[in-house]
Legacy VTK file of the C-alpha trace (Angstrom):
# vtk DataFile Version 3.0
C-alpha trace
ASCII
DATASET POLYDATA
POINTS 264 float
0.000 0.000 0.000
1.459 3.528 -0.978
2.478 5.507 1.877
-0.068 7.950 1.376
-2.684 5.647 1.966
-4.212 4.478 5.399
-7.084 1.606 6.761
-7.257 3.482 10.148
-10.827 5.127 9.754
-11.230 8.869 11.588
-13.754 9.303 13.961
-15.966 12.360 13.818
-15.036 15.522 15.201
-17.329 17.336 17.775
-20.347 19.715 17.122
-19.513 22.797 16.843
-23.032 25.082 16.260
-23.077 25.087 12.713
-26.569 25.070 12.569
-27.718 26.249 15.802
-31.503 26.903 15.763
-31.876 25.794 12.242
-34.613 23.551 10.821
-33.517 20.742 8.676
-35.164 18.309 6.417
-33.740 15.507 5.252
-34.615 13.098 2.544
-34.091 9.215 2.645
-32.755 9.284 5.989
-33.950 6.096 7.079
-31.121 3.047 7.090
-27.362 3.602 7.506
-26.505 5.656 4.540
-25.697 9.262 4.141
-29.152 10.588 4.525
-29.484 9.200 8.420
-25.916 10.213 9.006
-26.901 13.741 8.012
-29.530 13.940 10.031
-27.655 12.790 13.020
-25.115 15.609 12.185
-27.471 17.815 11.677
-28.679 17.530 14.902
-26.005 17.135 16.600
-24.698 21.087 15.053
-27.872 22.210 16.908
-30.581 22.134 14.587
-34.255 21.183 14.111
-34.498 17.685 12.390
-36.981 16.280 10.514
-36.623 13.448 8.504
-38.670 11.078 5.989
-38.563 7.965 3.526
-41.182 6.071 1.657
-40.295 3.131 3.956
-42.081 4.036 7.530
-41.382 1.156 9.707
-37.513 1.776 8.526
-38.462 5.794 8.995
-39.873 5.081 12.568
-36.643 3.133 13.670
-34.252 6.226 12.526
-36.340 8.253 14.213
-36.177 6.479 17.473
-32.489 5.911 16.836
-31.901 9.909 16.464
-33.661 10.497 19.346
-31.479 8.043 21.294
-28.236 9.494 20.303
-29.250 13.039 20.360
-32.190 13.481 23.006
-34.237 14.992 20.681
-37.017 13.276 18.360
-37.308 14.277 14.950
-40.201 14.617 12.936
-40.594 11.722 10.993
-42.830 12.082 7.893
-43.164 9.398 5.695
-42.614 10.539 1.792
-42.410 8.663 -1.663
-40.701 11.363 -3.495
-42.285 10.474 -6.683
-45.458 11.394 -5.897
-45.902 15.002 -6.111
-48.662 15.181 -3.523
-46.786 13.592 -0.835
-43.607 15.597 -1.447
-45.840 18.715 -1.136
-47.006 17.048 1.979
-43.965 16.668 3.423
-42.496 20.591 2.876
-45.605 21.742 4.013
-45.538 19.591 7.587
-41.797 20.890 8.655
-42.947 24.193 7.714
-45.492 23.982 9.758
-43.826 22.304 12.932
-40.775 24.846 12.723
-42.597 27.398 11.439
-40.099 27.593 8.446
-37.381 25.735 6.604
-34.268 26.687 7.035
-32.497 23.618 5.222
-33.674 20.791 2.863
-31.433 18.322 2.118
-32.412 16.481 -1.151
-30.473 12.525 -0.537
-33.390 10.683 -2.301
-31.568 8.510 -5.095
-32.121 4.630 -6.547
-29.260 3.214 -8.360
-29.247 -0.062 -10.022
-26.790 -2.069 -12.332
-27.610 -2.673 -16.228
-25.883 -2.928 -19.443
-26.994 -0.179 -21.885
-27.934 -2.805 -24.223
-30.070 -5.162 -21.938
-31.228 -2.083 -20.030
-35.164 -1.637 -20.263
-37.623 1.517 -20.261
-38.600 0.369 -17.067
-35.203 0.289 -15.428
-34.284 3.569 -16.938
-37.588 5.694 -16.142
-37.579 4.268 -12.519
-33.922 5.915 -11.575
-34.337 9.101 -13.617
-37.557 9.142 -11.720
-36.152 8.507 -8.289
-33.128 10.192 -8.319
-33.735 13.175 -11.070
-36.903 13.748 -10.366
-37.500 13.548 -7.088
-34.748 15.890 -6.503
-36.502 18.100 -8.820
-39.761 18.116 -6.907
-38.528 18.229 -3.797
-36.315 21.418 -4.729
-39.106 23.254 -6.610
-41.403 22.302 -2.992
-38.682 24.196 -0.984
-37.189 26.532 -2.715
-40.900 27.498 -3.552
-41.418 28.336 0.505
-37.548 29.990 0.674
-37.734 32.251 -1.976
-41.011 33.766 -0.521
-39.521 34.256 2.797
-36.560 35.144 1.746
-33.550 32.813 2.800
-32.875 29.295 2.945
-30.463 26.388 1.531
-30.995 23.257 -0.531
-28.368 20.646 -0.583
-28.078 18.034 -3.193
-26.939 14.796 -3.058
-25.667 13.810 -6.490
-22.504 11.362 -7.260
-19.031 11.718 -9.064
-20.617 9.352 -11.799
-22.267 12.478 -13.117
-18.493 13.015 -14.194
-17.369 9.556 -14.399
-17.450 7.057 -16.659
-18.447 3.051 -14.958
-20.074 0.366 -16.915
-23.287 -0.566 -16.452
-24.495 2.934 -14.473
-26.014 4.624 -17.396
-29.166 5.401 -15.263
-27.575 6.369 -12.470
-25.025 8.245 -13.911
-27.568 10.385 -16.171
-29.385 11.146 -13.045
-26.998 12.198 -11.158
-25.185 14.729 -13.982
-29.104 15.758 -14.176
-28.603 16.764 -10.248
-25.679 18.752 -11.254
-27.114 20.691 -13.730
-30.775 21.060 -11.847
-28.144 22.435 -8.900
-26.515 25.398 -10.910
-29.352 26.258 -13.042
-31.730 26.308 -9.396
-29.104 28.049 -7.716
-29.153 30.568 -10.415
-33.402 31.015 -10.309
-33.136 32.054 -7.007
-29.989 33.740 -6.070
-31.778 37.211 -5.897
-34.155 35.711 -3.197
-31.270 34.984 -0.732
-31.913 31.436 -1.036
-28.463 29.086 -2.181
-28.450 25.778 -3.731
-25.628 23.324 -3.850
-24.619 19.911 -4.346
-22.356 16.873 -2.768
-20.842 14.445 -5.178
-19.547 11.493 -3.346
-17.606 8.734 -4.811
-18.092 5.509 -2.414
-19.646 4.938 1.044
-19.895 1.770 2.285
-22.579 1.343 5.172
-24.793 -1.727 5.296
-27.546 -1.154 3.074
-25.496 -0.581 0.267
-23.351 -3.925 1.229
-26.426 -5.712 1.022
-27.510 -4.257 -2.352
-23.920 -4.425 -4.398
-21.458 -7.038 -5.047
-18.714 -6.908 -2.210
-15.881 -7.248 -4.998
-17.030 -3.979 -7.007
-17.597 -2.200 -3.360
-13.661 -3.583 -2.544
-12.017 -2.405 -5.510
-13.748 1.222 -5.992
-12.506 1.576 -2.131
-9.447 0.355 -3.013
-9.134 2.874 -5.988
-9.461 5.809 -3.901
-6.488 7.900 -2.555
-6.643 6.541 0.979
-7.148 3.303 -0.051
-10.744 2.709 1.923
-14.524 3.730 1.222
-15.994 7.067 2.773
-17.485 6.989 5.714
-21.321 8.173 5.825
-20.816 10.568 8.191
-17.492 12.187 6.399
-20.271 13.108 3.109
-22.584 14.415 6.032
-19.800 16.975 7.606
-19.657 18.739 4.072
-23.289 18.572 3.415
-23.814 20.214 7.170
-21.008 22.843 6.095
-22.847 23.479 2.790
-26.223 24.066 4.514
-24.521 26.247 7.078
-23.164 29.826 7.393
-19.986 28.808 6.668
-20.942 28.610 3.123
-22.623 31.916 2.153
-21.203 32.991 -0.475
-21.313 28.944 -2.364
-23.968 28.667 -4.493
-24.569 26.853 -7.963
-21.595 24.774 -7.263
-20.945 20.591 -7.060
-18.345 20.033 -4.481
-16.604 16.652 -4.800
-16.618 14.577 -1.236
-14.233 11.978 -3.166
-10.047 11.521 -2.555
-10.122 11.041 -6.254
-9.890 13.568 -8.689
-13.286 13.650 -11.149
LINES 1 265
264 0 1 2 3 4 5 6 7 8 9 10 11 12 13 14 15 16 17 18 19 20 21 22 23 24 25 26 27 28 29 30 31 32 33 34 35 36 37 38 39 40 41 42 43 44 45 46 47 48 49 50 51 52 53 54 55 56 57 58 59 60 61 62 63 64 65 66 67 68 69 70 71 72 73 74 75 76 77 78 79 80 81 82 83 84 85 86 87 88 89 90 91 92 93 94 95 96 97 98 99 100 101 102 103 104 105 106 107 108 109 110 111 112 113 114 115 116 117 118 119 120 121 122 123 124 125 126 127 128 129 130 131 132 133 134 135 136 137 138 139 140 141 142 143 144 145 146 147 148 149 150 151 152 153 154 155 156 157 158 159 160 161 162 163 164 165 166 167 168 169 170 171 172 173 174 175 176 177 178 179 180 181 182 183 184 185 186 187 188 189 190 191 192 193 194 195 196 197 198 199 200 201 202 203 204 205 206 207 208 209 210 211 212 213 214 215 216 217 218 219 220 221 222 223 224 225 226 227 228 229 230 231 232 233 234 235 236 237 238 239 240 241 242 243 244 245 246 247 248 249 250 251 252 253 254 255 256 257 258 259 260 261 262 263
């Protein structure tokens, strides 16, 4: 192993305010991926948590795990961001339990593996649909309530495949470039409202769920392939997304920040 490389994984460093007072939404934050370890971050910097995910017995045991490690229960709303009506839904309930939205946090995203010439309709229109536009509605929803009050932050979660090239991730990959570009052109719509919009683009973050759901040889050698020689850990993509949605970051918007120890 090059010298520049380590298997020792950091632990996370303390809280530190970042979001003190602020009310957070989060997206697919049920599981062990990024979107609970957000959450947990974003509580832990001091803010207002609400959560959701179309799965609600998975949605009700984050939400009783958050409120074990942080003392405070989220709201838990459950949301299938496909359907507009429920992603209206969901805005509309954190708005009215914080009386605002600071901070939505857009982590909703289905991947998927498929040759582009065995690949059907079906297994394209589902991801785009998913990831693309789900992000898409669940922007417009928020940024819809933050331009009209004036302030506020969207995060997205996109991927460096909307860079990359990787067999068999035409879906996902199309997606998430489609979260890029939604991210600046947003970003752009509503600069003049004091309202910023920005993206994550991770490379790989190994938690459980996503051992479960791809091959363990593909997970070892894109960890392997990175400049530290390991995966991400969740909570490493959740530090920048917390520093994106906070103050810290005022003067970032339109822009796709690479959580990756790659270069794109």
């Amino acid at each position: 192993m090059p010298e520049n490389r380590t298997e020792t994984t950091p632990t996370p460093p303390p809280g530190h305010a970042l979001l003190e007072g602020k009310s957070v939404l989060v997206t697919a934050a049920a599981g062990t991926g990024i979107g609970f370890a957000t959450a947990l971050r974003a509580a832990q910097e001091g803010a207002r948590v609400a959560i959701s995910d179309r799965h609600e017995r998975r949605l009700g045991e984050a939400a009783e795990r958050l409120a074990a490690e942080t003392g405070v229960e989220p709201l838990a709303i459950p949301c299938d961001v496909t359907v507009e009506e429920q992603v209206t839904a969901m805005v509309d309930a954190a708005v009215e339990r914080f009386d605002g939205l600071d901070v939505m946090v857009n982590n909703a995203g289905l991947g998927g593996e498929a040759s582009i010439l065995e690949m059907t309709d079906e297994e394209w229109s589902i991801v785009l649909d998913v990831t693309l536009n789900g992000t898409f509605r669940c922007t417009r929803a928020a940024l819809r309530h933050m331009a009209a009050r004036g302030s506020g932050v969207v995060v997205n979660n996109a991927s460096v495949l909307g860079w990359r090239a990787q067999p068999r991730q035409a879906h996902y990959a199309a997606a998430k470039a489609g979260v890029m570009a939604l991210t600046r052109c947003a970003a752009m719509d509503v600069a003049d409202r004091g309202v910023r919009v920005n993206a994550v683009a991770p490379s790989i973050a190994v938690h459980a769920n996503l051992a479960k759901a791809a091959p363990k040889e593909l997970l070892d050698r894109l960890s392997a392939e990175e400049a530290f020689g390991r995966s991400a850990e969740p909570w490493e993509i959740a530090t920048t997304i917390v520093f994106l949605a906070s103050d810290y970051s005022a003067y970032l918007t339109g822009e796709v920040v690479s959580v990756s120890s790659q270069h794109p």
